[in-house]
Kinemage of the C-alpha trace (Angstrom):
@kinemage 1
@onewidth
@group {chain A} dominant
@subgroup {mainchain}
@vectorlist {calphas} color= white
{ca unk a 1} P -11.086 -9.548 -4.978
{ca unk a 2} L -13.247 -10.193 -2.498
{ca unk a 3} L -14.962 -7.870 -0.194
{ca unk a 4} L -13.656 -9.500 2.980
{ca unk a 5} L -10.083 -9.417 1.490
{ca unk a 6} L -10.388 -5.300 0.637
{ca unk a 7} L -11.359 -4.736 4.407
{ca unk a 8} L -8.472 -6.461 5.852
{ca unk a 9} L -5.910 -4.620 3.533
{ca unk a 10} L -7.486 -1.544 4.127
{ca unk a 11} L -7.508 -2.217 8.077
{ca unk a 12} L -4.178 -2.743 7.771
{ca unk a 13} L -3.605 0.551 6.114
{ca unk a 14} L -5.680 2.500 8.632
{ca unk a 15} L -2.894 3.509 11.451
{ca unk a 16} L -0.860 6.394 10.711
{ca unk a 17} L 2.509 4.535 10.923
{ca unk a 18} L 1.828 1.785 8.845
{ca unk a 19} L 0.078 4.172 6.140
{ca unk a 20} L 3.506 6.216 6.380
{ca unk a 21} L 5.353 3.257 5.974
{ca unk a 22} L 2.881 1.765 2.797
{ca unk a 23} L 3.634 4.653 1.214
{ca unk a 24} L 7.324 5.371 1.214
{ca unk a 25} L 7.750 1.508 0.278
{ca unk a 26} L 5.709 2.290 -2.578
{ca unk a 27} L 7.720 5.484 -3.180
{ca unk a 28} L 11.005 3.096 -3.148
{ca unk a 29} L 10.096 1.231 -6.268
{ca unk a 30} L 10.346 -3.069 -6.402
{ca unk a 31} L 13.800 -2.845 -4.940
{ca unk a 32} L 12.337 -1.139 -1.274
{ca unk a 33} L 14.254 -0.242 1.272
{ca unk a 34} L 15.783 -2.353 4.463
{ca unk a 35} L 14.358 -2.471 7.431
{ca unk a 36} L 16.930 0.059 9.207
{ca unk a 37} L 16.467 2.703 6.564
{ca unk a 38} L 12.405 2.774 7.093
{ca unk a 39} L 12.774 3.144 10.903
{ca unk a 40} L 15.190 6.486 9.801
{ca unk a 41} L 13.169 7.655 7.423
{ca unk a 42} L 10.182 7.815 9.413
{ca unk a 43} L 11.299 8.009 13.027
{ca unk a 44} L 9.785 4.505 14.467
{ca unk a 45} L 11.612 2.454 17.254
{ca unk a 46} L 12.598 -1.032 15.603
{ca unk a 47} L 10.153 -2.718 18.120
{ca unk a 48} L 7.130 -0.573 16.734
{ca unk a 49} L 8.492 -1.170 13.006
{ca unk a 50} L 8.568 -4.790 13.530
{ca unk a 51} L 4.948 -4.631 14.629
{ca unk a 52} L 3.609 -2.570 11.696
{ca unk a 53} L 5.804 -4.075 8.685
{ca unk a 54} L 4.557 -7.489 10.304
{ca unk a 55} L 0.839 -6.115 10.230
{ca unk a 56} L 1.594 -4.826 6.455
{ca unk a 57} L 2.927 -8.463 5.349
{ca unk a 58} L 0.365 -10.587 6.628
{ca unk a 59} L -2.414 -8.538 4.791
{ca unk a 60} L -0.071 -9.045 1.820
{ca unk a 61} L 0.452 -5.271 1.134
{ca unk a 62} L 4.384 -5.763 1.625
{ca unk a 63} L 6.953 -8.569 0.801
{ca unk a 64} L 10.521 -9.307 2.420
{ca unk a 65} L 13.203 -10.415 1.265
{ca unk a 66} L 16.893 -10.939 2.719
{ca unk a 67} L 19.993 -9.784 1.345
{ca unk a 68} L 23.046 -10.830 3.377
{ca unk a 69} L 22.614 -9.535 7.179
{ca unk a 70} L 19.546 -7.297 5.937
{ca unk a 71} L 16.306 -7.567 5.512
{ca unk a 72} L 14.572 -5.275 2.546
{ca unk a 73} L 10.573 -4.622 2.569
{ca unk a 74} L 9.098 -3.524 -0.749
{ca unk a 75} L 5.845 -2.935 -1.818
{ca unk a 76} L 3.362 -5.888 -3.489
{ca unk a 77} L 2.271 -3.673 -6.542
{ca unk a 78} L -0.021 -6.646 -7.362
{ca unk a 79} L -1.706 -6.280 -4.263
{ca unk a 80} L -2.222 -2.632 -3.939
{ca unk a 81} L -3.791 -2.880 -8.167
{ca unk a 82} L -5.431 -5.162 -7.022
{ca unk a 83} L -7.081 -3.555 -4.206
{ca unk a 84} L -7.602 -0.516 -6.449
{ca unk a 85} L -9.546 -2.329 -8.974
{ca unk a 86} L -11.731 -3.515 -6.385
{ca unk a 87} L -12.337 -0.398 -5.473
{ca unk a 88} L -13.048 1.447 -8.658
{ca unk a 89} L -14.873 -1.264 -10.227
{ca unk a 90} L -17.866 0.177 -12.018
{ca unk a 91} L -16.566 3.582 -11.574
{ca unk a 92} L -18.848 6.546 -12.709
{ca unk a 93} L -21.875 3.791 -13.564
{ca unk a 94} L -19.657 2.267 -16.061
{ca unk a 95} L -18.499 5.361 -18.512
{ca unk a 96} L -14.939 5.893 -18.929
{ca unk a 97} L -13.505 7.852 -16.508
{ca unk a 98} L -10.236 10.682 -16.953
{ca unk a 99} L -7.658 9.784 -14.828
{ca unk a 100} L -7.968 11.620 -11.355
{ca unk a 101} L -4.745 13.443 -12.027
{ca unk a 102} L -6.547 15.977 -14.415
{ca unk a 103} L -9.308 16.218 -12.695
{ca unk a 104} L -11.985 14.243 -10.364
{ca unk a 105} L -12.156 10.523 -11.499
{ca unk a 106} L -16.148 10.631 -12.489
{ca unk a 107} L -15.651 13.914 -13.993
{ca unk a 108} L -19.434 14.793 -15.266
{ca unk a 109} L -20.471 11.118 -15.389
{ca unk a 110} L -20.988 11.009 -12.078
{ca unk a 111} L -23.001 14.467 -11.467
């Protein structure tokens, strides 16, 4: 990934509604949730949901798809990895690091 690509998906990341909304997609799983059900969920007017879900799929962090009358936004996995990798590459000066769930992701390698 490129370093001109990671800043746009992170810019479109940093507002608190589409954050919110990155997240629970993510939450969802690949089959995501329609559009209706995110503006419930997390208490945004449709006009403000359109806005930020259109933000989120033109950085690619988010994918559409229709099902009958609805429209269902889920998560691009591929993407966010991707983005992640970008952003741990070389982690802790190349050593090995223990996932960040046990504890911090350089543990002593990065002391």
């Amino acid at each position: 990934m490129e370093t001109k690509t990671a800043v746009t998906l992170l810019a479109a990341l940093a507002q608190d509604t589409r954050l919110a909304i990155y997240r629970l997609l993510v939450q969802q799983g690949p089959e995501g949730l329609a559009v209706g059900q995110i503006g419930e969920r997390l208490a945004v007017a449709n006009a403000t949901l359109s806005f930020h879900l259109k933000e989120l799929s033109h950085a690619g962090l988010v994918q559409a798809r229709q099902e009958g009358r609805f429209i269902y936004y889920s998560a691009n996995y591929e993407q966010m990895n991707a983005l992640l990798g970008f952003l741990t590459k070389n982690c802790c000066r190349g050593e090995a690091c223990t996932p960040a769930s046990s504890i911090s992701p350089c543990d002593d390698a990065c002391s």
